[in-house]
Legacy VTK file of the C-alpha trace (Angstrom):
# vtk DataFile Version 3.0
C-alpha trace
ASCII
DATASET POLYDATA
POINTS 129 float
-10.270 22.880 0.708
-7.360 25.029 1.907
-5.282 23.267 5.066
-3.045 24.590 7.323
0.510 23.771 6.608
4.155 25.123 7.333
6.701 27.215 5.448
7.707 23.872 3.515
4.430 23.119 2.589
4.027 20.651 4.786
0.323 19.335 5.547
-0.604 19.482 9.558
-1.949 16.313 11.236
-2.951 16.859 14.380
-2.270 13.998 16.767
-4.299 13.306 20.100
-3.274 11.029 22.682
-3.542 10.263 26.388
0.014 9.022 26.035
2.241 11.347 25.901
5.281 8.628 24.734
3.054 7.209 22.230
2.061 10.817 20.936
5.482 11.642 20.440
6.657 8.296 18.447
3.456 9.075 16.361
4.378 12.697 16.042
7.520 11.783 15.156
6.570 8.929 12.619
4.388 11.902 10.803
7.221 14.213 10.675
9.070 11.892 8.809
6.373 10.729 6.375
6.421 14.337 5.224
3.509 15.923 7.495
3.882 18.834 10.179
2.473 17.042 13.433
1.024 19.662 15.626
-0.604 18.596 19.104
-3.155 20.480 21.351
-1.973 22.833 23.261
-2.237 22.533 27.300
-5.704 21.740 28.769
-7.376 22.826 24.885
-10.345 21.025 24.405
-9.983 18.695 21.369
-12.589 20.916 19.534
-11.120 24.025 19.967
-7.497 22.101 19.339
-9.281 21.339 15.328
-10.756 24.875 15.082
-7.794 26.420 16.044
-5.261 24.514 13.643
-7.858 23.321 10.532
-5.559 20.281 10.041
-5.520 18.013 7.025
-5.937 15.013 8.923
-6.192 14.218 13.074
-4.546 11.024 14.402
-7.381 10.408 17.818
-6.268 7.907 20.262
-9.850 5.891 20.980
-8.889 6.312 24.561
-9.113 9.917 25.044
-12.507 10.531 26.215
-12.767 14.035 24.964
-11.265 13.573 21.066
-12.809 10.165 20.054
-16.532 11.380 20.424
-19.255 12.654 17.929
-18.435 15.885 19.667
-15.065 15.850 17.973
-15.504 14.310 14.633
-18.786 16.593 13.761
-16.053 20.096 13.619
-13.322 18.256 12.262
-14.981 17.019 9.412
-16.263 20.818 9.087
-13.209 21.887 8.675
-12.022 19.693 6.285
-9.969 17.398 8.187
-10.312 13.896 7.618
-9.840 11.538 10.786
-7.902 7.936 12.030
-8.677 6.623 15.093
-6.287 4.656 16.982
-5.503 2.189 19.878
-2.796 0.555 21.386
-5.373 -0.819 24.729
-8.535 -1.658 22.657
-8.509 -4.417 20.020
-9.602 -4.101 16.182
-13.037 -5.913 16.748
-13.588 -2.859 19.541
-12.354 0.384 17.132
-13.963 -0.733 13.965
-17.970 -0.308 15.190
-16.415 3.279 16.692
-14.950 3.718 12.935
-17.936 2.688 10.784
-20.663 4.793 13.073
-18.240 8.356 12.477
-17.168 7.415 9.176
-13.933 7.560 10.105
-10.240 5.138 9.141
-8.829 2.962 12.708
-5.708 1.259 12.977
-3.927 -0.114 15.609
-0.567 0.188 17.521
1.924 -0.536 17.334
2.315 0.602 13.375
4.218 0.571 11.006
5.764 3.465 9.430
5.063 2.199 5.742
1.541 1.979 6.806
1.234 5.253 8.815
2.820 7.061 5.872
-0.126 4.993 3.408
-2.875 6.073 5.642
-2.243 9.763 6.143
-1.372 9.929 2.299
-4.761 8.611 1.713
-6.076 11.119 4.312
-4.693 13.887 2.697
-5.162 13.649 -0.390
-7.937 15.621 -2.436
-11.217 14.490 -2.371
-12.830 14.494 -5.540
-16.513 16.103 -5.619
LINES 1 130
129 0 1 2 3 4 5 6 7 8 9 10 11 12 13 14 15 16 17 18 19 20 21 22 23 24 25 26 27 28 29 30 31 32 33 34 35 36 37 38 39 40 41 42 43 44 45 46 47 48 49 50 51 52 53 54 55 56 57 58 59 60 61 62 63 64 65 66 67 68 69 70 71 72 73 74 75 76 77 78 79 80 81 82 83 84 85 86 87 88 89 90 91 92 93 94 95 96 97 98 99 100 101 102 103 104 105 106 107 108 109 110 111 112 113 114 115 116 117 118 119 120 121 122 123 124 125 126 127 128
């Protein structure tokens, strides 16, 4: 699988998030783990947002109606990306049923960087067939 990334080589995670404080602190927590964050652009449909960029791995807060659907992990797992879920309103108990039904790794916020930089290593790497 072939994923978008920079000049530098740098893998894109794509980070979604009805905070726009919280996207940045993630955004910026990815940056320095290594990855290129990249965010949708204004008013793009989560969908199109995946399509468009074919990230390695999308960061979904659980509280944007649009992203954290079936509607969003179906094309982003067709193009390769692999997904996280995250909350900083909802509690564990309430992300890990929305987790196990898409298939999909949770954590909650606040995180730390140790364990961001863990998880989207694990996201990104290759997956053997």
């Amino acid at each position: 699988m072939t994923y978008a990334s920079d000049l530098t080589g740098a893998l894109s995670v794509l980070v979604f998030s009805t905070d726009a404080f919280a996207a940045a602190l993630i955004g910026a927590a990815v940056e320095l783990a290594g990855y290129r964050p990249i965010f949708p652009l204004d008013g793009e449909a989560p969908r199109d947002a995946v399509m468009r960029v074919r990230p390695a791995a999308a960061l979904v807060d659980c509280d944007h109606a649009e992203a954290c659907t079936e509607a969003f992990f179906g094309p982003a797992m067709m193009v390769g990306a692999r997904v996280a879920t995250f909350s900083s309103k909802r509690s564990v108990r309430v992300l890990q049923p929305i987790a196990a039904e898409f298939d999909v790794r949770y954590f909650s916020l606040p995180v730390d960087f140790v364990q961001l930089s863990t998880l989207l290593a694990d996201l990104t790497k290759p997956v053997e067939a």
